[in-house]
C-alpha positions, 0 to 999 in steps of 0.5 A, spaced: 842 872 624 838 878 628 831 880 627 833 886 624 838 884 619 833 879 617 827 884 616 833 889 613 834 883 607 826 881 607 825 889 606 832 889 600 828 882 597 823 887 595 826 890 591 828 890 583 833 885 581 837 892 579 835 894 585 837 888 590 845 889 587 845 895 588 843 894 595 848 888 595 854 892 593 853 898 597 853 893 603 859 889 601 863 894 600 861 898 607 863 892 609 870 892 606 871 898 607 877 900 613 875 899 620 868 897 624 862 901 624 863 903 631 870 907 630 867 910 623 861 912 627 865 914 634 871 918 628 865 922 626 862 923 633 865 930 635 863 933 627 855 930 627 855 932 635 857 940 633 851 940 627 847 938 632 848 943 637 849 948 631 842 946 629 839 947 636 842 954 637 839 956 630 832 953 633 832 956 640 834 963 636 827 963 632 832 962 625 828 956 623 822 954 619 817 948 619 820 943 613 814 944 608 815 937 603 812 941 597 817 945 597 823 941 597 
């Protein structure tokens, strides 16, 4: 097991017992799901690439605002 994966779990073993299966079901079924996580990843590249350079545009033309928490 990595380092990561073993700090994720440490992180998940926090969590309420409610919480923990929650976490656990999600995960099992991510993992189930078709394909690696690398061709999901790489079938939404050309999508998240377009967002963020519409987002870039959006920026550089001024048509942005500081994110302000207390209004969200």
């Amino acid at each position: 097991m990595t380092k990561l994966l073993e700090q994720a779990f440490a992180a998940a073993a926090r969590l309420s017992a409610e919480d923990q299966d929650a976490f656990a079901r999600a995960l099992l079924s991510d993992l189930a799901s078709e394909g690696t996580i690398d061709e999901r990843l790489a079938s939404t590249a050309g999508s998240l690439e377009q967002l963020a350079e519409e987002a870039l545009t959006e920026y550089r033309s001024g048509r942005t605002e500081p994110l302000d928490p207390e209004r969200l």
